[in-house]
C-alpha positions as CSV (number, residue, x, y, z in Angstrom):
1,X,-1.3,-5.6,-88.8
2,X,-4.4,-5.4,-87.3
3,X,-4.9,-3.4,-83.8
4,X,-8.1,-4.0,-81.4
5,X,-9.1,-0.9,-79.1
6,X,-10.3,-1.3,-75.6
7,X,-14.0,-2.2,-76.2
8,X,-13.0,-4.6,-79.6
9,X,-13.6,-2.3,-82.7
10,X,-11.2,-3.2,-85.0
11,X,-8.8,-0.9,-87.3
12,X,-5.7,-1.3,-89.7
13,X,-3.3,1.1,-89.2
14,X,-1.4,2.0,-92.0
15,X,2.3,0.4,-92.5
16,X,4.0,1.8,-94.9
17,X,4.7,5.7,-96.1
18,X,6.1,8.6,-95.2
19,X,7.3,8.3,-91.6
20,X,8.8,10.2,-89.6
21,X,11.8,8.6,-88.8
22,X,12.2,6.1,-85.7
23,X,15.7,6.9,-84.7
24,X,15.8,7.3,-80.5
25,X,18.3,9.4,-78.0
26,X,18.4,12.5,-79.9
27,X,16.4,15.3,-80.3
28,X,14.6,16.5,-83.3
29,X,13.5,19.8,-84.0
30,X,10.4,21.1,-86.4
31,X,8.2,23.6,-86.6
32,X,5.1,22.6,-85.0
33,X,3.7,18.8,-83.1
34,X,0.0,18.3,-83.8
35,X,-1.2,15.8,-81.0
36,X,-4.3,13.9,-81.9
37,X,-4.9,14.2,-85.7
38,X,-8.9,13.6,-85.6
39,X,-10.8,16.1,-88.3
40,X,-9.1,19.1,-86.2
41,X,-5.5,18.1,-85.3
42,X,-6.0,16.7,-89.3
43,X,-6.8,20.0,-90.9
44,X,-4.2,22.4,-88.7
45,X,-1.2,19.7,-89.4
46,X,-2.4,20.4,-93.4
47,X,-2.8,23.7,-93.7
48,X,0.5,24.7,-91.7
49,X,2.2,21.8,-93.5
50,X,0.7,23.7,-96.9
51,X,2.1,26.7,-95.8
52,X,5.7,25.5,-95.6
53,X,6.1,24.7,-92.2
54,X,8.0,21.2,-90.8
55,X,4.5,19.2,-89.5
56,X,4.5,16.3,-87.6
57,X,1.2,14.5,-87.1
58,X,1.1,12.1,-83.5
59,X,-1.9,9.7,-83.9
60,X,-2.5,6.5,-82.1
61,X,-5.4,5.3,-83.7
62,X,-6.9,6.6,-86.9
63,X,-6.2,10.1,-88.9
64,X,-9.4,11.6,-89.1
65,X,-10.5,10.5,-85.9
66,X,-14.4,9.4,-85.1
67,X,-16.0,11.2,-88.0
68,X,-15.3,9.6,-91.0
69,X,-15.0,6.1,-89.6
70,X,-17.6,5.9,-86.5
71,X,-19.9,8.7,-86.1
72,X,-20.5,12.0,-88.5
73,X,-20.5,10.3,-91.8
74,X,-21.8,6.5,-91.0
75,X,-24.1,7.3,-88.2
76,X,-25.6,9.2,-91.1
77,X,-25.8,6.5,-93.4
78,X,-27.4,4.2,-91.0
79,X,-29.8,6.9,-90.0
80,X,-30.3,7.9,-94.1
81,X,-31.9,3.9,-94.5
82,X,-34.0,4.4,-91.5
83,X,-35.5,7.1,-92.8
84,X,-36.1,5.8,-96.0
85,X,-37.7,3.1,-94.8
86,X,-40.1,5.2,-92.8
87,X,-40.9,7.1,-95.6
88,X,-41.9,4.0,-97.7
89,X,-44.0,3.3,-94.9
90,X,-45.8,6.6,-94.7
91,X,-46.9,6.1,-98.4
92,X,-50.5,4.8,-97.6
93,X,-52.6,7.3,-97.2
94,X,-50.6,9.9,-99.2
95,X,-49.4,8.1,-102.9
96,X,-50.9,4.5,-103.3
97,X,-49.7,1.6,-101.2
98,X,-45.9,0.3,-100.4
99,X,-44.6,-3.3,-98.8
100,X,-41.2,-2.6,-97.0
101,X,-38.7,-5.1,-96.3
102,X,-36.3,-3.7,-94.1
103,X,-32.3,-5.0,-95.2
104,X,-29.3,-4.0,-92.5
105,X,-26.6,-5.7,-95.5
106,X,-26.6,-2.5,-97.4
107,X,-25.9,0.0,-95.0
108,X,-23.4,-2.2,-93.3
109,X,-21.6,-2.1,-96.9
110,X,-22.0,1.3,-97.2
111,X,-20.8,1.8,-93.8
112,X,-17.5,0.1,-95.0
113,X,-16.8,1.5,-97.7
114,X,-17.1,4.8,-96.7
115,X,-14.6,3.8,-94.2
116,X,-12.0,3.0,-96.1
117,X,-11.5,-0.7,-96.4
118,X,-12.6,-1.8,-93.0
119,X,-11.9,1.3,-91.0
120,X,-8.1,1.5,-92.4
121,X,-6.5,5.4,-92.5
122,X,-4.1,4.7,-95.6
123,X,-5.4,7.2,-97.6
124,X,-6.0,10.0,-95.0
125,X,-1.9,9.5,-94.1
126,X,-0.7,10.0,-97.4
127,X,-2.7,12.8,-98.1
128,X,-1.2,14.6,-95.2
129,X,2.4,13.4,-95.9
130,X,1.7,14.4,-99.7
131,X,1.3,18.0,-98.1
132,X,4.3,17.9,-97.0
133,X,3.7,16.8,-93.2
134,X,5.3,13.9,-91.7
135,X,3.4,11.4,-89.4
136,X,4.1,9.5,-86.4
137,X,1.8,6.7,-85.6
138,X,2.1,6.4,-81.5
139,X,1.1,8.2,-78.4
140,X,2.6,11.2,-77.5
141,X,2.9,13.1,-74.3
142,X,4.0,16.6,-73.5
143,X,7.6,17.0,-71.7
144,X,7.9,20.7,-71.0
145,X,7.3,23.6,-73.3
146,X,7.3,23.3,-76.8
147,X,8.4,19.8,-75.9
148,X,6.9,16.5,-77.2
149,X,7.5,12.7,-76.2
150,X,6.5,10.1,-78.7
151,X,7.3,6.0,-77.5
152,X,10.8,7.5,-76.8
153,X,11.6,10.2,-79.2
154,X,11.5,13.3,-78.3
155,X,10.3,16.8,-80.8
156,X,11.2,20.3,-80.2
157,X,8.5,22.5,-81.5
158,X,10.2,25.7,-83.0
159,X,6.6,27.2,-82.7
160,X,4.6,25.6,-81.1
161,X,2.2,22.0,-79.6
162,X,-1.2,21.9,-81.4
163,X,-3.1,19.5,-78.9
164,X,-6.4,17.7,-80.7
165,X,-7.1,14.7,-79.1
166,X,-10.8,14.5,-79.4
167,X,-12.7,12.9,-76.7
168,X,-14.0,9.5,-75.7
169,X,-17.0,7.8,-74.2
170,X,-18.4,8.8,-70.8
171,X,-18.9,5.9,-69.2
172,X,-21.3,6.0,-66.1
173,X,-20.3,4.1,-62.7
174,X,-23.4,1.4,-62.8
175,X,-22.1,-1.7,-60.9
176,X,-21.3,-4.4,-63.3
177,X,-21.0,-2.5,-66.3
178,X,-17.1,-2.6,-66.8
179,X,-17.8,-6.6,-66.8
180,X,-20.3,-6.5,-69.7
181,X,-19.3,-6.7,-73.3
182,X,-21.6,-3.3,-73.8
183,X,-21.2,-1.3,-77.6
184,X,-20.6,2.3,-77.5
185,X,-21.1,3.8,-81.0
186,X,-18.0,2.5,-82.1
187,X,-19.8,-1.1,-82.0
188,X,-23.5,-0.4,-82.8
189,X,-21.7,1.3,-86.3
190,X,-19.5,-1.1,-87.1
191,X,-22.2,-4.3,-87.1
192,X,-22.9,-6.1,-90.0
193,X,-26.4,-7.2,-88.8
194,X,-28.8,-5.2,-86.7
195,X,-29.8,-7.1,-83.2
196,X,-33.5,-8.6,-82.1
197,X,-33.0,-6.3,-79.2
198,X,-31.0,-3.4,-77.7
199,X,-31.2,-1.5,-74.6
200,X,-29.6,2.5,-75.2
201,X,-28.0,3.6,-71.9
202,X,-28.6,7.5,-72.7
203,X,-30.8,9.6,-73.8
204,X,-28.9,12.1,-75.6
205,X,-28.3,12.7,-79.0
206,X,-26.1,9.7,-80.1
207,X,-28.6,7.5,-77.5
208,X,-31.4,8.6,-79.6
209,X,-30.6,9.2,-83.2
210,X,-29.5,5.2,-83.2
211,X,-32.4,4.0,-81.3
212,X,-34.6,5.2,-83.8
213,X,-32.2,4.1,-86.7
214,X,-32.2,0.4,-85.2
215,X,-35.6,0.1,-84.7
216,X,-36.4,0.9,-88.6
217,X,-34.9,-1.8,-89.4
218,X,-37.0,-4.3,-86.6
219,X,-35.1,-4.2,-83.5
220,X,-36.9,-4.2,-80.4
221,X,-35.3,-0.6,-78.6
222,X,-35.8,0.7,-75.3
223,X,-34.3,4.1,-73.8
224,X,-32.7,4.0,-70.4
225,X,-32.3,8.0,-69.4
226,X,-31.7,9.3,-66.0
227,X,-32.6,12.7,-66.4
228,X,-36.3,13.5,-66.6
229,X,-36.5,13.9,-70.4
230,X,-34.5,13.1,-73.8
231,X,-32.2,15.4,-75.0
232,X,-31.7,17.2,-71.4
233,X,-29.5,19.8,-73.2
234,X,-32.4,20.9,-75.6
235,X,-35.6,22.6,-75.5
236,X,-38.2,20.6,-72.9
237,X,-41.2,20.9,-76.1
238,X,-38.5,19.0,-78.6
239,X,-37.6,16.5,-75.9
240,X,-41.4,15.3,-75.8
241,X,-42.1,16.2,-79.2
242,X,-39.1,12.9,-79.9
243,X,-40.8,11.1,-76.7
244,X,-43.9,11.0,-78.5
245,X,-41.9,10.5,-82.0
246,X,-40.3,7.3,-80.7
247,X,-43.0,5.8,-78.9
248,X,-44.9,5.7,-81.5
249,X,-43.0,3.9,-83.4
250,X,-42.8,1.1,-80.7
251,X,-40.0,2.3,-79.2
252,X,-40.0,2.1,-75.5
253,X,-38.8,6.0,-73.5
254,X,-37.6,5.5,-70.0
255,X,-36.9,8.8,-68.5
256,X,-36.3,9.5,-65.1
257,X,-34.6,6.1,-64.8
258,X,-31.6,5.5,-62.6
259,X,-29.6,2.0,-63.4
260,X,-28.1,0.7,-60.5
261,X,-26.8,-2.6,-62.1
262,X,-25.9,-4.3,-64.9
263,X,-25.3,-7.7,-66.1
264,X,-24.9,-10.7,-69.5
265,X,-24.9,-14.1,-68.6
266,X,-23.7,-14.6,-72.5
267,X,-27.1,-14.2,-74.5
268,X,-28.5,-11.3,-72.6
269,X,-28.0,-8.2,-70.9
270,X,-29.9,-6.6,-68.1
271,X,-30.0,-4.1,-66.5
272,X,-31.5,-3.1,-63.0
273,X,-33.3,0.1,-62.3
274,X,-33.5,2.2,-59.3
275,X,-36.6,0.3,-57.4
276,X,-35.5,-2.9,-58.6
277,X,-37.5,-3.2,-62.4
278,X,-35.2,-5.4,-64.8
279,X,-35.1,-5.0,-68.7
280,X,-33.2,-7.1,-70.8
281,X,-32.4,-7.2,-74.2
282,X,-29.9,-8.9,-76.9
283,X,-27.4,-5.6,-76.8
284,X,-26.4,-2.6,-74.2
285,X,-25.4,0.7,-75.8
286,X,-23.9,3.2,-73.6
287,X,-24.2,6.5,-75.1
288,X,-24.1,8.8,-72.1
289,X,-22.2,11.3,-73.2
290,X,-18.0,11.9,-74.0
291,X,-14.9,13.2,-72.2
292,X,-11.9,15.3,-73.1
293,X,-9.3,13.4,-74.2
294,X,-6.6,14.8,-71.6
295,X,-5.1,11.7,-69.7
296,X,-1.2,10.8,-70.0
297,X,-1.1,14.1,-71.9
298,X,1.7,15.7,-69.4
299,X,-0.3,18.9,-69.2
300,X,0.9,19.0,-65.7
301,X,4.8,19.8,-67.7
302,X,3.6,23.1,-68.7
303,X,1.8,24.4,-65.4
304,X,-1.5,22.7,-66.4
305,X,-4.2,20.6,-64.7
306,X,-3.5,17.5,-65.4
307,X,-7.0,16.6,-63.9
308,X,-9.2,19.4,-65.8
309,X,-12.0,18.3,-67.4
310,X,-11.4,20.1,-70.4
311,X,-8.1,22.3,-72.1
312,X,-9.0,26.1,-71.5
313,X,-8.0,28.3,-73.7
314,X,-8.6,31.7,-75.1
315,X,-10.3,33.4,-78.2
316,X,-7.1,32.2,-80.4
317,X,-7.3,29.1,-78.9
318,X,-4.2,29.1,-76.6
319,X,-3.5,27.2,-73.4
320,X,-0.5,28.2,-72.5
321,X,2.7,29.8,-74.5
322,X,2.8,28.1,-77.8
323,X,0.7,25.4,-77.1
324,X,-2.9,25.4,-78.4
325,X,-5.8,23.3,-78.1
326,X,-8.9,22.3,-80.8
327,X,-11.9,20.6,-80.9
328,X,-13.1,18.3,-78.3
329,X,-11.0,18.5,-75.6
330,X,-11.7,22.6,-75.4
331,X,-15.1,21.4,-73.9
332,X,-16.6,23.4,-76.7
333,X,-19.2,20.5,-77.8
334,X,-18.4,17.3,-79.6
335,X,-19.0,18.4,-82.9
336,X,-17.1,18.5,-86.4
337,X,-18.1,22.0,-87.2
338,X,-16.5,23.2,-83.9
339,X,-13.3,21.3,-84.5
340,X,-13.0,22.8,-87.7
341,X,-13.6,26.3,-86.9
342,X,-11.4,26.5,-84.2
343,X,-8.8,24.9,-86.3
344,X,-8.8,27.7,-88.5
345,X,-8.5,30.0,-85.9
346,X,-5.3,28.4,-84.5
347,X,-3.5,28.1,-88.0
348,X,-4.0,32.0,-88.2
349,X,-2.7,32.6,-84.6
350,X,0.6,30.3,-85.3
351,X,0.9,31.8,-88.9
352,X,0.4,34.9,-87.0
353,X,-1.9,36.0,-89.7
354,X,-4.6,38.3,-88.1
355,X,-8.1,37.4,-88.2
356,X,-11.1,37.1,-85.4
357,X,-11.2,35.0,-82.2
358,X,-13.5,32.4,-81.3
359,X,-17.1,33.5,-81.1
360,X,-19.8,30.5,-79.8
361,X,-23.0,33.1,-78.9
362,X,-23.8,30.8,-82.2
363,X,-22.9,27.5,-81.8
364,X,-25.9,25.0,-84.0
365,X,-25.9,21.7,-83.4
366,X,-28.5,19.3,-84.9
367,X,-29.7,15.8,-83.6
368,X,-30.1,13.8,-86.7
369,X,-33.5,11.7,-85.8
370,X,-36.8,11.8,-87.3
371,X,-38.2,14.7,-86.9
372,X,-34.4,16.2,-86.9
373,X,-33.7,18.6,-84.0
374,X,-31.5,21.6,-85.5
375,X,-30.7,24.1,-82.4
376,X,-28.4,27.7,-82.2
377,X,-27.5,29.7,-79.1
378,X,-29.2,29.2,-75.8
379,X,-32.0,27.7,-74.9
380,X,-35.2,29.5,-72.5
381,X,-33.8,28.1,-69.1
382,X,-29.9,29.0,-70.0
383,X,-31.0,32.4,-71.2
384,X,-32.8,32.9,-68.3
385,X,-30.1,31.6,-65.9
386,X,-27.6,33.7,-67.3
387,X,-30.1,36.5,-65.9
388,X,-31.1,37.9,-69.6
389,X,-34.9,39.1,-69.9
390,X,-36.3,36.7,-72.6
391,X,-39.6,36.6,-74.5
392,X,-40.3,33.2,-76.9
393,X,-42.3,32.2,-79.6
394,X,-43.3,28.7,-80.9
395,X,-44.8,27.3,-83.9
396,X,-45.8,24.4,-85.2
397,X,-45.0,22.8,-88.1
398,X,-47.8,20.6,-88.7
399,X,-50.0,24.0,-88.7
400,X,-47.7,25.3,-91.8
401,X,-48.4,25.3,-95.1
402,X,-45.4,23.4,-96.1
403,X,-46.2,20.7,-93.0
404,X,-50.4,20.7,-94.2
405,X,-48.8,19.8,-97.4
406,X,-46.4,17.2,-95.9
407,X,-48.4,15.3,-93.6
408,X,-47.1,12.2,-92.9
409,X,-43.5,12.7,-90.9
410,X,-44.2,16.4,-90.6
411,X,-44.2,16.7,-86.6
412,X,-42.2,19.5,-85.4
413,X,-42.0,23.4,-84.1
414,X,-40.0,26.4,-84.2
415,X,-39.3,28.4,-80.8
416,X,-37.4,31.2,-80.9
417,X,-35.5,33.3,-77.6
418,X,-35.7,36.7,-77.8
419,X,-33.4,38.9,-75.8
420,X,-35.9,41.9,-74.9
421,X,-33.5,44.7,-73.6
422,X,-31.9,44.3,-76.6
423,X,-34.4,42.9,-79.6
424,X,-32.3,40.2,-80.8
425,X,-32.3,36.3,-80.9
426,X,-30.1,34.5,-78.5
427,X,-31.5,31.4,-79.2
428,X,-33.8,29.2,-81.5
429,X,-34.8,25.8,-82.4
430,X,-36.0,24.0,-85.3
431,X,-37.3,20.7,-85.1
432,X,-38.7,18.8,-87.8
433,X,-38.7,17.4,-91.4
434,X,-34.8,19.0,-92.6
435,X,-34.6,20.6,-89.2
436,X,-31.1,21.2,-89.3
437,X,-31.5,23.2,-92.9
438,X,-34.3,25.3,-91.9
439,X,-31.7,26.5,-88.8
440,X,-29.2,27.8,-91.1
441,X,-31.1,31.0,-91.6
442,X,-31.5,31.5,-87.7
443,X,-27.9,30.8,-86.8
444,X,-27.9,33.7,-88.8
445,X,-29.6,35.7,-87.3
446,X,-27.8,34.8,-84.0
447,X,-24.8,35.5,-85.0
448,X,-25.5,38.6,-86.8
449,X,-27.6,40.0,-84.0
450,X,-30.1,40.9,-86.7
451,X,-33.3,43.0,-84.8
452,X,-36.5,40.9,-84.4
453,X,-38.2,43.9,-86.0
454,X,-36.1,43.3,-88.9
455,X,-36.6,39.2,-89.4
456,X,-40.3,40.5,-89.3
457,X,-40.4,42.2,-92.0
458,X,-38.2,40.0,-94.5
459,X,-40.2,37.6,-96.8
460,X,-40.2,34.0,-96.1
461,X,-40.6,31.7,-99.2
462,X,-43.9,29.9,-99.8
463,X,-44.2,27.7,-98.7
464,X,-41.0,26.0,-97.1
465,X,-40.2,24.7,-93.9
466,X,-38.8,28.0,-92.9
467,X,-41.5,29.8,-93.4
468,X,-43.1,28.7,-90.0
469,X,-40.0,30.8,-88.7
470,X,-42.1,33.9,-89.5
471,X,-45.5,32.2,-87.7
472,X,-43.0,32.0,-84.8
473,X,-41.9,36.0,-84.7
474,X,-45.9,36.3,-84.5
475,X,-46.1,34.3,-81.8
476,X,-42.8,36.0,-80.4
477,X,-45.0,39.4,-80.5
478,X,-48.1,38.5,-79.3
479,X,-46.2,36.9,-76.0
């Protein structure tokens, strides 16, 4: 059978397998409810359910959640052609000459494939109920401690509620909008063609990464952001370094723009800006940001706000007695890599196995365009808020050995944030060609709290990308 969500991205459930039985009016007790089996809900309900423990997985829509089918993984694919394309047409110049004809068929395929069959969970269900686990496709809700309510059955959790259930698009209050067929990424992934035109409502990291990815393959693309610059979350010299990135290559940047309306009169979409400008195009993304995942949860059933924002919870990822809380919906950040970190730190506090809490002084996060934007810690401004005394250093890439050598596509810097009571990085970016590898070695040295003095005096490869890290400790010095 074939399900349709809210905004008409399709999925096929699986139908057959290892259920949980459907039998009603009684009570069934287990070990432990995961709620929401997205990649963190997934990997706790397989490692406890590895371990010998009586799993049930709760998901209403697809195990594995947005990753594999909408956003880590195909976003990535989409944004891999792009790039290759762009490459091809940095060739003149640099290695003879190259005519590129952009295609949107392959990475539609690939986009397909990699999503199992048209964006169908089969094989992520039975590899969880080959571990042992038993799944429940449905919505559940929670009905007191250690209690679970899924479509009229009800669990008893011997140990404990595992709640994962990711997060979903923010969706801004712009008159109009909840009339307009609009994409969120869920759409713009799954089309099989790429449109004449589209108009991105955001200017974040999901706004941006497939603004540029559309426009390498012809569309027209404009950038709708309210807040004065791209990437508002990031360092202010990356967010123009990408405004100057994506205008040149035709793409139109509108920061500082409030929408105050919205409309489609069946070919085209406008929308109307604060002062009464109009832009139009074939296709609205909204891509201003996600929310928790919290509604009809019953949180309020266990002494919680129903109405919070986000699940708190502690260093061993605890809400509340034996119930727990991973990935999105701890307001940690949107990302896999958080998911599955703190998913291992809540199978060890259910196993009871010791091991250390949660630790995000060096949280990285990278926004895959062109040059890629890799990031770790805080930036200036929240270092500064937070009332630390900072010193920073920048370089740029282009001034590198490895970026002279690059040339074409090698736009980018390295800043880093140097806690000065203490001599140690809070902070750092890396933007540019393989920006999110170069900021492997600095998450290290956020993490680690290794001394600046120290990253000084280490020997930087030549030449790589990274190696503009050590032009930036200079610059850190000198400051």
């Amino acid at each position: 059978m074939e399900r349709e969500s809210p905004r008409g991205s399709r999925y096929r459930p699986k139908q057959d397998g290892k259920y949980l039985s459907e039998e009603t009016g009684m009570v069934q007790e287990i070990d432990v409810v995961v709620i929401g089996m997205g990649v963190g809900g997934e990997h706790v309900a397989e490692r406890l359910a590895e371990e010998g423990l009586d799993v049930v997985g709760v998901e209403a829509e697809l195990v594995g959640g947005e990753c594999p089918y909408w956003v880590c993984i195909p976003s990535k694919m989409m944004i891999r052609g792009g790039n290759l394309l762009a490459e091809a047409r940095r060739i003149p110049g640099m290695a003879g000459q190259a005519q590129v004809t952009p295609d949107f068929a392959p990475v539609a395929s690939r986009i397909r494939e990699e999503a199992t069959d048209d964006w169908n969970d089969q094989v992520a269900v039975d590899r969880f109920t080959g571990k042992g686990g038993q799944f429940v496709r449905g919505r559940a809700r929670l009905a007191g401690p250690k209690r679970v309510e899924i479509d009229g059955r009800e669990f008893t959790a011997r140990r404990g509620v595992v709640i994962a259930t990711g997060s979903r698009p923010q969706i801004p209050p712009v008159p109009g909008l909840d009339a307009v067929p609009y994409w969120t990424n869920r759409e713009a992934i799954a089309v099989k063609d790429s449109p004449r035109s589209l108009m991105v409502l955001g200017g974040g990291a999901v706004g941006v990464e497939l603004a540029q990815a559309f426009a390498r393959f012809g569309t027209a693309v404009t950038v709708v952001e309210a807040a004065e610059r791209l990437l508002p979350a990031e360092e202010p010299e990356t967010s123009a370094l990408l405004a100057d990135v994506l205008g040149a290559e035709g793409i139109t940047v509108r920061t500082g723009a409030q929408a105050n309306r919205a409309r489609h009169d069946g070919d085209t979409f406008t929308l109307t800006l604060e002062g009464g400008e109009e832009l139009t195009a074939e296709r609205l993304l909204v891509a201003t940001g996600r929310r928790a995942g919290l509604a009809g949860l019953g949180l309020g059933t266990v002494g919680l706000d129903p109405d919070a924002r986000a699940l708190h919870v502690d260093e061993q990822l605890r809400a509340a007695p034996g119930l727990w809380g991973v990935g999105d919906v701890t307001g940690r950040g949107a990302f896999t890599h958080v998911a599955m970190y703190q998913a291992e730190i809540a199978v060890r506090a259910i196993l009871g196995q010791p091991g250390p809490g949660a630790d995000y002084r060096a949280l990285p996060r990278v926004t895959f365009t062109d040059p890629e934007v890799g990031s770790v810690g805080l930036t200036e401004a929240r270092a500064r808020e937070k009332g630390l005394r900072v010193r920073t250093g920048t370089a740029q890439v282009p001034s590198s050995a490895r970026g002279w050598i690059h040339k074409a596509g090698n736009e980018g810097l390295i800043k880093l944030v140097e806690d000065v009571d203490r001599g140690v990085l809070v902070g750092a970016t890396s933007a540019g060609p393989m920006g999110g590898e170069v900021l492997y070695g600095l998450v290290v040295a956020v993490q680690g709290e290794v001394p600046v003095d120290r990253l000084r005096h280490m020997m930087y490869a030549y030449p790589t990308f990274h190696r503009a890290v050590e032009d930036a400790l200079r610059a850190l010095r000198s400051s």
